[in-house]
C-alpha positions, 0 to 999 in steps of 0.5 A: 421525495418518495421511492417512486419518484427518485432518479438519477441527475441527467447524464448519470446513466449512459446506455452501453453499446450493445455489440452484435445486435444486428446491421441496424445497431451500427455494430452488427455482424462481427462487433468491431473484431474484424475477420476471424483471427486469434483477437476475435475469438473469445478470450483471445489475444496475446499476454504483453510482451508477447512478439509473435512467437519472436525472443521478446525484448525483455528477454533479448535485453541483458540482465545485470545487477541484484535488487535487495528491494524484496528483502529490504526491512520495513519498519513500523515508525512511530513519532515521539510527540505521538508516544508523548501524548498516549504515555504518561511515566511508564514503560513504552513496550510494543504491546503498550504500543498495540494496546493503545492504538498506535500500532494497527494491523501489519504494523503489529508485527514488524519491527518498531523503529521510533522517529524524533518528530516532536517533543518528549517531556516525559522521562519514559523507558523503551524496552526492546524497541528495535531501532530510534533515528539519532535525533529520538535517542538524543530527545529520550536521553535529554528528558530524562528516559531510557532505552532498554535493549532484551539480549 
């Protein structure tokens, strides 16, 4: 196989309508727009939701309650079998989180919260790590670790 006798496999490559090209081509004339009208013209039609110029629905609707949804708290978790197997006896900080990896990109920068999903060995110190679930508190205090808070 050379550069002069590669092709794509059969049925890879469709030809693409070409609209307007004259009566023959089965799409000449107006290209399938119909007669003038704001949908013919380029760039035309009209945002959705849009009615006419009528009070659209989403509008008309009654607006109730409150969503907390944009200023909910997203929390970078990390596992306890991930911390046991990068820590050996030190203190688990978040630079020691980014400088070993398991914090990456946005995570960097929200707060940690640590989940219990597998097993500590290891009696480590978490120093100003913002929040554990229940069962991670119970897994640090059991082998042994600490968990420091900065006030």
């Amino acid at each position: 196989m050379t550069l002069n006798n590669l092709s794509s496999p059969k049925g890879a490559h469709r030809n693409i309508k070409r609209l307007g090209r004259g009566q023959g081509s089965g799409q000449g004339k107006q290209a399938g727009k119909g007669h003038k009208g704001q949908k013919a013209r380029a760039g035309g039609g009209v945002r959705t939701g849009f009615e006419g110029g009528a009070m659209p629905l989403y509008m008309r609707l009654p607006k109730r309650g409150f969503s907390n949804a944009p200023f909910k708290t997203i929390y970078a978790e990390v596992n306890l079998a991930t911390v046991e197997a990068k820590f050996t006896t030190e203190e688990v900080t978040r630079e020691a989180l980014v400088e070993k990896g398991i914090l990456k990109g946005i995570n960097k920068r929200r707060p940690i919260k640590i989940l219990g999903n597998g097993e500590l060995s290891k009696s480590l110190t978490f120093v100003n790590i913002d929040k554990f679930s229940k069962s991670a508190e119970e897994m640090v205090s059991k082998a042994g670790g600490k968990i420091e808070t900065k006030k």
